[in-house]
C-alpha positions as MATLAB code, in Angstrom:
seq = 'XXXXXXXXXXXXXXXXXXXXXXXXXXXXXXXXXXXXXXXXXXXXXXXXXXXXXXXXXXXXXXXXXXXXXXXXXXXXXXXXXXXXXXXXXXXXXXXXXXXXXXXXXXXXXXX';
ca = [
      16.992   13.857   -5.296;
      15.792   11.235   -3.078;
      16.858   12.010    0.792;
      17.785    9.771    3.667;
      14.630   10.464    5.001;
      12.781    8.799    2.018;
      14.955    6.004    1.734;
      13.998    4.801    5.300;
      10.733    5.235    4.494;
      10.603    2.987    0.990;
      13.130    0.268    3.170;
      10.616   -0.087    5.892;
       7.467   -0.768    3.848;
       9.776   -2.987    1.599;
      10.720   -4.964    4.623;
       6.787   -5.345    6.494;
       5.787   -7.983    4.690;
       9.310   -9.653    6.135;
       8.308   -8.468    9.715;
       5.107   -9.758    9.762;
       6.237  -12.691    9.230;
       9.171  -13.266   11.381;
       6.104  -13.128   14.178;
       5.653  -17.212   14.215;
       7.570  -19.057   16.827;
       9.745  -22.101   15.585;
       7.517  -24.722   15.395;
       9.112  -28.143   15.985;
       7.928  -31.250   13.441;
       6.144  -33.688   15.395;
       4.612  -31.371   17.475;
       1.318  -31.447   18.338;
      -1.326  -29.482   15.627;
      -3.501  -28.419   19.337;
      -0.278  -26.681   20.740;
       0.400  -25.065   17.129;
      -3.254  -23.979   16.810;
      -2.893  -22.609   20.189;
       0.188  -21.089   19.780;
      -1.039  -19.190   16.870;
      -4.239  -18.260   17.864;
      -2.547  -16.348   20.875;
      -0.603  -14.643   18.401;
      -3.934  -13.483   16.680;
      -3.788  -15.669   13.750;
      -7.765  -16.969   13.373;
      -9.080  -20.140   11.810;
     -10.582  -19.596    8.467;
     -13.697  -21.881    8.369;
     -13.973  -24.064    5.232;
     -16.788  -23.304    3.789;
     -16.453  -25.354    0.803;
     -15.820  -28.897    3.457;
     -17.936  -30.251    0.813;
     -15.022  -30.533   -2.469;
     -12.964  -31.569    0.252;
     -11.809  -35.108    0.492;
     -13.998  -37.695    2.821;
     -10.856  -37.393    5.502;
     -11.400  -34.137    5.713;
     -14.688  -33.994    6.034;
     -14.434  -36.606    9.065;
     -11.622  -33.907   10.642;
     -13.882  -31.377    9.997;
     -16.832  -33.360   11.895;
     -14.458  -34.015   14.955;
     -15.002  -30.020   15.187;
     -11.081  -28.746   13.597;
     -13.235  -26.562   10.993;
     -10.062  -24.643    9.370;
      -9.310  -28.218    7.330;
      -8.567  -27.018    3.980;
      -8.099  -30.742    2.377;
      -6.332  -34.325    3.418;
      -4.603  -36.946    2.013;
      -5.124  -40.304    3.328;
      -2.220  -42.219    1.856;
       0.777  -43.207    3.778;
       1.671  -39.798    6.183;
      -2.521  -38.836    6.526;
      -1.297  -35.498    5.974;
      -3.781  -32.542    6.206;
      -3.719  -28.521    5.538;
      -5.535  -26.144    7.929;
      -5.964  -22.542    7.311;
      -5.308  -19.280    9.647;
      -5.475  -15.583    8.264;
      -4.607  -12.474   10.076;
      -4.783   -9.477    8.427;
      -4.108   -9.970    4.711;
      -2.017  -12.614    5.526;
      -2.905  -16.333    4.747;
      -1.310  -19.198    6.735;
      -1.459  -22.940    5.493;
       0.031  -25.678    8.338;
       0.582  -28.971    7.148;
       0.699  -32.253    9.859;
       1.308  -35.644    9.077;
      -0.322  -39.241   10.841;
      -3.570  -39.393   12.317;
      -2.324  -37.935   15.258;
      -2.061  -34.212   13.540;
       1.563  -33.612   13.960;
       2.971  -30.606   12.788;
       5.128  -30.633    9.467;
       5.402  -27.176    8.882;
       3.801  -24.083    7.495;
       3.276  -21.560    4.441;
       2.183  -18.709    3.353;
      -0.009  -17.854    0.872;
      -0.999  -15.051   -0.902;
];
């Protein structure tokens, strides 16, 4: 019979991949992408380099050239929105912005 002990144990690792993520701060929308990238690189989240800019849409190629290498792809329709990538660990972080301007949206994991 399982004890206490155990149960504690199998909650915890159950509940990491929770933890882990409740580390982000509360971005707010329309916030800057710099003060985001900042925020999370501080937190130990690194930019993944796209090294694949190449399949990537022609505006995000250009973001890419003004030096914000993590672009994973763009849309430049009617919001300009754009996904940059951060890892840390075996985590995988996508944040979206909107407008030309790279304001924050929001963010998601992936797997």
């Amino acid at each position: 019979m399982p004890t206490l002990r155990q149960f504690a144990l199998i909650a915890a690792l159950l509940l990491l991949p929770f933890q882990a993520h409740a580390e982000l701060p509360k971005f707010t929308a329309g916030q800057p992408y710099q003060e985001v990238k900042a925020e999370l690189i501080k937190q130990g989240w690194q930019p993944v380099k796209n090294m694949k800019i190449g399949n990537s849409s022609l505006y995000a190629q250009e973001v890419y050239q003004q030096g914000l290498e993590e672009v994973v792809d763009c849309v430049s329709m009617e919001l300009d929105g754009c996904w940059f990538k951060y890892k840390k660990g075996k985590q995988v972080l996508e944040v979206k912005t909107i407008t030309k301007e790279f304001k924050f949206e929001f963010y998601k994991f992936r797997k």
